[in-house]
C-alpha positions as a Markdown table, in Angstrom:
| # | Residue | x | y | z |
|---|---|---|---|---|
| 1 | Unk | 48.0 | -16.6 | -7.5 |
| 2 | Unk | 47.6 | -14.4 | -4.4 |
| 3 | Unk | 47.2 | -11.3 | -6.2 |
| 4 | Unk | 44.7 | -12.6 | -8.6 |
| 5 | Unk | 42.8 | -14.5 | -5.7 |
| 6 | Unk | 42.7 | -10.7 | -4.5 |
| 7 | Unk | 41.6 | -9.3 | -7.0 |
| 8 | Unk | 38.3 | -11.5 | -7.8 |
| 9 | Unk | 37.7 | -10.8 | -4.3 |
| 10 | Unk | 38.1 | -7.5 | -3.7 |
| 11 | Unk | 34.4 | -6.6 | -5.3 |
| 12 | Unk | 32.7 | -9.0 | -2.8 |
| 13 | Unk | 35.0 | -7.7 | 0.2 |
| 14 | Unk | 33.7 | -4.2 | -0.8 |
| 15 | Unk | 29.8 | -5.3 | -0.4 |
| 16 | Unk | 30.0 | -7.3 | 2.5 |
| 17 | Unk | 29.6 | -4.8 | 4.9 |
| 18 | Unk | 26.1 | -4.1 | 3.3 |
| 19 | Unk | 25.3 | -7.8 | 2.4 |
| 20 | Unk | 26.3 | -8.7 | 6.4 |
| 21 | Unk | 23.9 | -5.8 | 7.4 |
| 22 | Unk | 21.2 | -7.0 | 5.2 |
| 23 | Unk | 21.4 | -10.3 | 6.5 |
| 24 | Unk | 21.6 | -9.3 | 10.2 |
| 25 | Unk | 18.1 | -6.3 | 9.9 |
| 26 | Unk | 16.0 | -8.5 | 7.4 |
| 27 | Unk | 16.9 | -11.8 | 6.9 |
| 28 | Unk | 17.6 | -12.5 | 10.4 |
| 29 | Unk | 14.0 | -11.7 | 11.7 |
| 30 | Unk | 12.3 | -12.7 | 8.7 |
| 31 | Unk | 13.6 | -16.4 | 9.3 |
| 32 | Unk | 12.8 | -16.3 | 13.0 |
| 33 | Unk | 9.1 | -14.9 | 12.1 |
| 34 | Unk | 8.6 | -18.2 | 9.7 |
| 35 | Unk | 9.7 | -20.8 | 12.6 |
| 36 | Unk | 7.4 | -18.6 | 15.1 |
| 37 | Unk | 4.4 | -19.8 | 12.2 |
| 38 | Unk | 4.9 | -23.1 | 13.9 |
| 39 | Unk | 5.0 | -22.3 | 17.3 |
| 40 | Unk | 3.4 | -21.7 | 19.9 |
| 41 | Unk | 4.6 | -18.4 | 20.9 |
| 42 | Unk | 2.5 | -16.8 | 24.0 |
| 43 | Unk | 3.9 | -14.5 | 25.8 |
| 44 | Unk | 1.6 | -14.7 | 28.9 |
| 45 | Unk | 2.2 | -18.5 | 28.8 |
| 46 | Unk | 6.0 | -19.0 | 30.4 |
| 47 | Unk | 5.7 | -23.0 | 28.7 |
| 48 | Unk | 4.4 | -21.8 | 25.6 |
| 49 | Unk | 7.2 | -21.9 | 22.6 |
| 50 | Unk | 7.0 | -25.9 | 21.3 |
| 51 | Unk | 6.6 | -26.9 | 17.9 |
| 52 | Unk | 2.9 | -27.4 | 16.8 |
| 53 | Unk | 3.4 | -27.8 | 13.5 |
| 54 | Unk | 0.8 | -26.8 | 10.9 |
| 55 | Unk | -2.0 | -25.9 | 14.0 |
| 56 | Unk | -1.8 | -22.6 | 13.5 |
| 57 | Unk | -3.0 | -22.9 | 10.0 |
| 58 | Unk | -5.5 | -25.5 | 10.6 |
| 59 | Unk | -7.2 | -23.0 | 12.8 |
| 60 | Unk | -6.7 | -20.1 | 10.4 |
| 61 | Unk | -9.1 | -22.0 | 8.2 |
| 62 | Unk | -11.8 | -21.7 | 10.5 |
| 63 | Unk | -11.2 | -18.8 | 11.8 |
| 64 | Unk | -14.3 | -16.5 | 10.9 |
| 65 | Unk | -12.4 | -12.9 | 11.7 |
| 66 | Unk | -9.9 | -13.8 | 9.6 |
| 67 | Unk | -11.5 | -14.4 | 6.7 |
| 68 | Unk | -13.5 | -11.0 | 7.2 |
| 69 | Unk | -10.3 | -9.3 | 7.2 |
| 70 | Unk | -9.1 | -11.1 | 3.9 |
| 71 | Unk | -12.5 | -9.9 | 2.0 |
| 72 | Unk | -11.9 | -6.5 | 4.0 |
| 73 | Unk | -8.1 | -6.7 | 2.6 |
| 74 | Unk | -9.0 | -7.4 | -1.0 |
| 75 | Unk | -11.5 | -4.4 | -0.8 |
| 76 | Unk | -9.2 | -1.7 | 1.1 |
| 77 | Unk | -6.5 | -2.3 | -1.1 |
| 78 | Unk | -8.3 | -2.4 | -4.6 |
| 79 | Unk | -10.0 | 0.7 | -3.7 |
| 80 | Unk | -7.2 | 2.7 | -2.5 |
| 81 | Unk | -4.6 | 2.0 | -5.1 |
| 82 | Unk | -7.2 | 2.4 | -8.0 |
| 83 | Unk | -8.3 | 5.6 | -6.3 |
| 84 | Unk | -5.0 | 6.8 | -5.5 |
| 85 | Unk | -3.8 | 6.2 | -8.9 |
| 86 | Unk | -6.9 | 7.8 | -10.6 |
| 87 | Unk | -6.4 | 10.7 | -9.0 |
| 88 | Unk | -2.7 | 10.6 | -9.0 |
| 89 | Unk | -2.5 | 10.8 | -12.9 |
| 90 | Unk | -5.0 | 13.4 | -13.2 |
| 91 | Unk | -2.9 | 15.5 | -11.0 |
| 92 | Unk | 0.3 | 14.4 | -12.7 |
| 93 | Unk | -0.9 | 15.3 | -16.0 |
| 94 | Unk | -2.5 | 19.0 | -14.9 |
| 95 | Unk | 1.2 | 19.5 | -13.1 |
| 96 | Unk | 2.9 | 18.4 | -16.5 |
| 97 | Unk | 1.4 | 21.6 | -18.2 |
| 98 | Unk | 3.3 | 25.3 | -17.0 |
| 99 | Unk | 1.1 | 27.8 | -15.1 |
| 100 | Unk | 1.8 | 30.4 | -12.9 |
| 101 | Unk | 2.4 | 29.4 | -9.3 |
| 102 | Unk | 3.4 | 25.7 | -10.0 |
| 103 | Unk | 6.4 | 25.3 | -7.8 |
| 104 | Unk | 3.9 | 26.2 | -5.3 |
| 105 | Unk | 1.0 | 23.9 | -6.1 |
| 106 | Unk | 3.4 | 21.5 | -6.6 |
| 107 | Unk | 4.8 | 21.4 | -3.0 |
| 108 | Unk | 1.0 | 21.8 | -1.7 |
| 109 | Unk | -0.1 | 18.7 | -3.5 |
| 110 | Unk | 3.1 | 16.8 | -2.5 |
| 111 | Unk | 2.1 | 18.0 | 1.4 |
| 112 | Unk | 0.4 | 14.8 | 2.2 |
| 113 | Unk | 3.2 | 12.4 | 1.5 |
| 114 | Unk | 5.1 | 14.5 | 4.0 |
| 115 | Unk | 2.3 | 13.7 | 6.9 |
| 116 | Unk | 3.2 | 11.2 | 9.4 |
| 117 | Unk | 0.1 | 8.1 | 9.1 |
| 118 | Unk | -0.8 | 8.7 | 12.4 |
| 119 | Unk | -1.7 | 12.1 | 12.5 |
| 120 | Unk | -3.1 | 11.5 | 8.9 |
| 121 | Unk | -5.5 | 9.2 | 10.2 |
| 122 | Unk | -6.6 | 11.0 | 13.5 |
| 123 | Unk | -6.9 | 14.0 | 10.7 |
| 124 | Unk | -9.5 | 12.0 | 9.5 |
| 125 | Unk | -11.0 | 10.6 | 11.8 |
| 126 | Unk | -11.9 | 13.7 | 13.5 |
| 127 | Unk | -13.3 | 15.0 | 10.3 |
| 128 | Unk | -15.9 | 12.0 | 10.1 |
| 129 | Unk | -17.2 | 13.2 | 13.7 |
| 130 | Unk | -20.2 | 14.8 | 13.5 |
| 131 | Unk | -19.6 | 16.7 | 16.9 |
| 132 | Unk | -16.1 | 18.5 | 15.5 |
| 133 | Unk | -15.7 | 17.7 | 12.0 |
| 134 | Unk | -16.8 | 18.6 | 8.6 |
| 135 | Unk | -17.8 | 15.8 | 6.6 |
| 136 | Unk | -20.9 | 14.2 | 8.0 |
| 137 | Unk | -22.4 | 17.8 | 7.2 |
| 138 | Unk | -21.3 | 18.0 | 4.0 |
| 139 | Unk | -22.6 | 14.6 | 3.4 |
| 140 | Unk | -26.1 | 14.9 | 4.5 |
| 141 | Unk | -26.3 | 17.9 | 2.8 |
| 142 | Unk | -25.5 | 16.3 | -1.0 |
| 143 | Unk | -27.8 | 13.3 | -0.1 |
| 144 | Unk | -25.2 | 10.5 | 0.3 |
| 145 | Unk | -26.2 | 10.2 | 4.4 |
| 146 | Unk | -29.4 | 11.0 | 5.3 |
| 147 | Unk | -28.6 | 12.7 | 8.5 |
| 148 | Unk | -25.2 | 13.8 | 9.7 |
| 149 | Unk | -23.7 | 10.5 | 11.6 |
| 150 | Unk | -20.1 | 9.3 | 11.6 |
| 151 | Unk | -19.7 | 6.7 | 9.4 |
| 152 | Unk | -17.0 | 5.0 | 11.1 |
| 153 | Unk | -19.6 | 3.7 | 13.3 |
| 154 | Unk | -21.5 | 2.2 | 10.6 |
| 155 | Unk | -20.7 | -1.3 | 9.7 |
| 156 | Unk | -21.9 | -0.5 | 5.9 |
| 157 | Unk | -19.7 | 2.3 | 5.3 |
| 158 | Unk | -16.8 | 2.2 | 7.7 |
| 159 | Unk | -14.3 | 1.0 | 5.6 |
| 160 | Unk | -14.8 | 3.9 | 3.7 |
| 161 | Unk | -13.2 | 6.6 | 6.2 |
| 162 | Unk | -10.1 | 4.7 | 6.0 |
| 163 | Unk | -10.5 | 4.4 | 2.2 |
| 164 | Unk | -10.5 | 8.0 | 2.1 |
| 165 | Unk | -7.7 | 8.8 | 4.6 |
| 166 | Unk | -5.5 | 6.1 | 2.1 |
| 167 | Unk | -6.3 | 8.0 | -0.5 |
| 168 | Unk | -5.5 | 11.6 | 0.2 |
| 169 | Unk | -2.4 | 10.2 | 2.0 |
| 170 | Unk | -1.0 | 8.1 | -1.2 |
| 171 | Unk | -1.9 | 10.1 | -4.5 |
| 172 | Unk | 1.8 | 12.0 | -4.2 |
| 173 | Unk | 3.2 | 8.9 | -4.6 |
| 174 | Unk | 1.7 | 8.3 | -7.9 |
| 175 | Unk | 1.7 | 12.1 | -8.4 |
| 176 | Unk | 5.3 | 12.4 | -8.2 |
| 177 | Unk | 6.4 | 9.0 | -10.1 |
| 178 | Unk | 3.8 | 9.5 | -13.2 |
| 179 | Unk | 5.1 | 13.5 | -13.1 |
| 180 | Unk | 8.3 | 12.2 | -13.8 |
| 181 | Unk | 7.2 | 10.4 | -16.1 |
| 182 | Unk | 5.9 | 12.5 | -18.1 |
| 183 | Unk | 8.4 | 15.0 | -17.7 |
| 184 | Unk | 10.6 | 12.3 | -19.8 |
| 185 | Unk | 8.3 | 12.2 | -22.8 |
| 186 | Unk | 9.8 | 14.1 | -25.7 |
| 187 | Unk | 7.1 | 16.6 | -26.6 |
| 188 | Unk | 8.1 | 16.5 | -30.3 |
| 189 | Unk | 5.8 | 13.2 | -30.2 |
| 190 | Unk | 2.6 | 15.3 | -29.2 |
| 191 | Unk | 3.4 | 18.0 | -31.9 |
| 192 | Unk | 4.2 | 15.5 | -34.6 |
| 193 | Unk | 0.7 | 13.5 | -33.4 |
| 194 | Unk | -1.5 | 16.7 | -33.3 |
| 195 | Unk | -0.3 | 18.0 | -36.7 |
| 196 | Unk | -1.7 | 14.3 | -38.2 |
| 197 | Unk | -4.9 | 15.3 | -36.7 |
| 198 | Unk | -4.7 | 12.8 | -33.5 |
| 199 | Unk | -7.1 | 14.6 | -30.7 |
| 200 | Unk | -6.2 | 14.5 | -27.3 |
| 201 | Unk | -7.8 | 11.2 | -26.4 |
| 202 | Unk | -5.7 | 9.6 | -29.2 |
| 203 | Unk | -2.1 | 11.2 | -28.2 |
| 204 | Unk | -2.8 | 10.1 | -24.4 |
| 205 | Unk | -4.0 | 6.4 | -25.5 |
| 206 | Unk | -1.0 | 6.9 | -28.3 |
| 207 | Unk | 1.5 | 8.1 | -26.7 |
| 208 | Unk | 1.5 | 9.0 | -23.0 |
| 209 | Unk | -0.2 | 5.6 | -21.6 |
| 210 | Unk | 2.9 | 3.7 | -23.6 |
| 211 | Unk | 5.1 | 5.4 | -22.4 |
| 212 | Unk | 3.9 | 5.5 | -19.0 |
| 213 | Unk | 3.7 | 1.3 | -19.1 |
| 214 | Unk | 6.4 | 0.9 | -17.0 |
| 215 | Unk | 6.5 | 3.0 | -14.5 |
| 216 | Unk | 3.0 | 2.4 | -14.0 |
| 217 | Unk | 3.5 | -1.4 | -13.8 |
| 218 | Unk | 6.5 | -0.6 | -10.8 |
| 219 | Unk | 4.1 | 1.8 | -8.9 |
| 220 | Unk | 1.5 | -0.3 | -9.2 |
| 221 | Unk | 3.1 | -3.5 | -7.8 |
| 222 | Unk | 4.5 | -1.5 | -5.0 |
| 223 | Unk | 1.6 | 0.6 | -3.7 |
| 224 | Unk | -0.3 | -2.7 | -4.2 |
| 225 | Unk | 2.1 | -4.7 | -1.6 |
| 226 | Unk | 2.4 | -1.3 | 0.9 |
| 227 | Unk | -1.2 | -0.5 | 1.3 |
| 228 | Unk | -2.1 | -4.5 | 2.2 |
| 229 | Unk | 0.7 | -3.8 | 4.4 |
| 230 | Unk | -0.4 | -0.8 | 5.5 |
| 231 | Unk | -2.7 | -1.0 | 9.1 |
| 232 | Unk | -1.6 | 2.9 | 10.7 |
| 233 | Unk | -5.1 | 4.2 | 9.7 |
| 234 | Unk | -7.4 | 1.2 | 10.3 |
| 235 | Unk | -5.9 | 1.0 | 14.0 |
| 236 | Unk | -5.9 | 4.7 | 14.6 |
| 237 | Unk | -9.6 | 5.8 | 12.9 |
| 238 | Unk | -11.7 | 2.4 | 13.7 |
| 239 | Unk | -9.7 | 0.0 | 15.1 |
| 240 | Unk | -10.9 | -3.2 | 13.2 |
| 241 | Unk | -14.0 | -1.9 | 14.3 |
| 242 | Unk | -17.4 | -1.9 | 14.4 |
| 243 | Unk | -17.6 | -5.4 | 14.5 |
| 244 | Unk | -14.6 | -6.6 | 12.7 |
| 245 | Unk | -16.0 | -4.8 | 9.6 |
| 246 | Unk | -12.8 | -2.6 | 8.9 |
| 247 | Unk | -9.8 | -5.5 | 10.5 |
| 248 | Unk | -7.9 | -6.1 | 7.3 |
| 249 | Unk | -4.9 | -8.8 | 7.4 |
| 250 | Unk | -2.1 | -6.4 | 8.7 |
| 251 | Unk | -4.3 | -4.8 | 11.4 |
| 252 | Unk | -5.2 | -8.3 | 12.6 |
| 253 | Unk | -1.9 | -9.4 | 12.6 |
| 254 | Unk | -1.1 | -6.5 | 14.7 |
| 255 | Unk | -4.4 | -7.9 | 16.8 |
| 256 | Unk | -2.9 | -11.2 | 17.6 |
| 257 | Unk | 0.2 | -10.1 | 18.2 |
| 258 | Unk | -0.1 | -7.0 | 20.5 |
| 259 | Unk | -3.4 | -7.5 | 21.9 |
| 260 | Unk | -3.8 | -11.2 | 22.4 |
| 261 | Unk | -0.1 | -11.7 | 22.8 |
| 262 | Unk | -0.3 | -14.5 | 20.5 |
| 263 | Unk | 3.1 | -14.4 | 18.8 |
| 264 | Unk | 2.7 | -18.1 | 16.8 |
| 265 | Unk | -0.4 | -17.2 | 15.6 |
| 266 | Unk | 0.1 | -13.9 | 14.6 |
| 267 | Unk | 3.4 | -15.4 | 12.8 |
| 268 | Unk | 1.3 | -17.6 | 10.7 |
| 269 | Unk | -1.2 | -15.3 | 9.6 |
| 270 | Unk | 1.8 | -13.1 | 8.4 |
| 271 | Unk | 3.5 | -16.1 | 6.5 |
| 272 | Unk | -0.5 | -16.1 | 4.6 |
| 273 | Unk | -0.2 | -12.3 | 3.9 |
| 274 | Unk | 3.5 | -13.0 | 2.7 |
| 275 | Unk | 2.5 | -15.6 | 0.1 |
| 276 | Unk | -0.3 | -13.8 | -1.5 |
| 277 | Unk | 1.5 | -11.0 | -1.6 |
| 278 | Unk | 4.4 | -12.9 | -3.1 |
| 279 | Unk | 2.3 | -14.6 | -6.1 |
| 280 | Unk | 0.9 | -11.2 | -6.5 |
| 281 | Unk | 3.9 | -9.9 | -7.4 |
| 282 | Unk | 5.1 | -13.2 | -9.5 |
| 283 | Unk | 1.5 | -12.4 | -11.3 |
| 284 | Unk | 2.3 | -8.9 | -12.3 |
| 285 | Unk | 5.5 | -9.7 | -13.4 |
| 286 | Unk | 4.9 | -12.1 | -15.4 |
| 287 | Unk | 2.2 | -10.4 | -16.9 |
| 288 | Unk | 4.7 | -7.4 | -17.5 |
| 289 | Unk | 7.4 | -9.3 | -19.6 |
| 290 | Unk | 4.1 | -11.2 | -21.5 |
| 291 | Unk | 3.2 | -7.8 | -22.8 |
| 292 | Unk | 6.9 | -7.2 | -23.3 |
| 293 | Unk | 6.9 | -3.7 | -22.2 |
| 294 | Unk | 10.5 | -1.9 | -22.4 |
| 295 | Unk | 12.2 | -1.5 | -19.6 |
């Protein structure tokens, strides 16, 4: 009885290292984060730290800044994963055909990935000054600005420096994953198509983009849930600024927390961001196995 107790346990002995670690460096925090949701947690305040129950969320509902970051959220993340995966499957498919010199191109192209976000997004931020950088110039001179100016000043446009900065930073992630991709394809299937006359459009709507479904479908859940996580570039190229016009949900979080100090009400805005990012994912997923794409 012994032995055979030992040897249905022996598996979970193995794991529980990991499992105990897992617990202890996520689970841990992320339950102490939820209880902070309905607290009041002010660090400045030494008699701060008593249940308030669902305040904090009764005064996320009139909370004006918030809501500007949740429109500014929707906007910065649509825009920077469709961009970033635009761009990151036209690179993936010119990298899938041989030239000379593509070990090299490849490792140039995969250069951004390898930038830290901070010194990405001060990168670009000096670029979109007119006194040291680039851009504004560049700009003026096709017609889009009307006279050199830094746009991250501009409450019109200054979402889209960090846009931009997203962008350039994220399209090897979708270069390298659709790459591989394709790289799996069997490219019988594109001789066997183009000898029954398909064109191109037809073997990439035919063949490729089927193929591609699932990876796609991965990459784009996960990008979608890091970038509406993602607040390095908004704090270090505007700030939230000008005027709250470029404060997404993770940057305000980061606001509340480390700014105001306000460690209950910063808690509860995160428990917000975790839900809609959580039915987001529940969405695509369910959409994935209702189009029954193979795994």
């Amino acid at each position: 009885m012994r032995r055979r107790l030992a040897r249905v346990a022996e598996p979970y002995l193995y794991i529980a290292p990991t499992v105990i670690l897992i617990v202890l460096i996520m689970l841990v925090p992320l339950v102490i984060g939820l209880s902070y949701a309905f607290r009041d947690i002010q660090l400045l305040d030494p008699f701060s730290g008593g249940f308030i129950g669902l305040d904090h969320f009764r005064t996320l509902w009139t909370d004006e800044s918030f809501w500007q970051a949740m429109k500014n959220t929707v906007l910065w993340t649509f825009a920077s994963v469709a961009l970033q995966f635009l761009f990151g499957l036209i690179l993936a498919q010119l990298l899938n055909r041989p030239f000379p010199g593509r070990p090299v191109i490849q490792a140039l192209v995969f250069l951004p990935w390898a930038v830290p976000s901070f010194l990405s997004g001060l990168d670009w931020a000096w670029m979109f000054n007119p006194v040291v950088g680039p851009l504004p110039h560049w700009l003026a001179a096709v017609g889009i600005l009307s006279s050199p100016e830094n746009i991250l000043s501009d409450p019109d446009l200054a979402m889209w420096g960090p846009i931009c900065a997203n962008v350039w930073w994220g399209i090897p992630f979708f270069a390298i994953t659709l790459l591989a991709a394709l790289q799996s394809i069997p490219s019988d299937m594109y001789e066997a198509a183009a000898i029954d006359g398909a064109g191109p459009w037809q073997r990439f709507t035919r063949i490729t983009l089927p193929f591609l479904a699932p990876t796609i479908a991965i990459t784009v859940l996960l990008r979608t849930v890091w970038v509406a996580n993602f607040a390095d570039l908004i704090v270090v190229m505007t700030n939230g600024g000008p005027a709250d016009r470029t404060q997404i949900i993770s940057s305000y979080i980061f606001t509340q927390a480390f700014r105001q100090l306000d460690f209950g009400y910063a808690s509860a805005i995160a428990v917000v961001l975790l839900v809609l990012l959580l039915l987001y994912s529940f969405a695509i997923l369910v959409l994935r196995q209702a189009m029954r794409i193979p795994s």
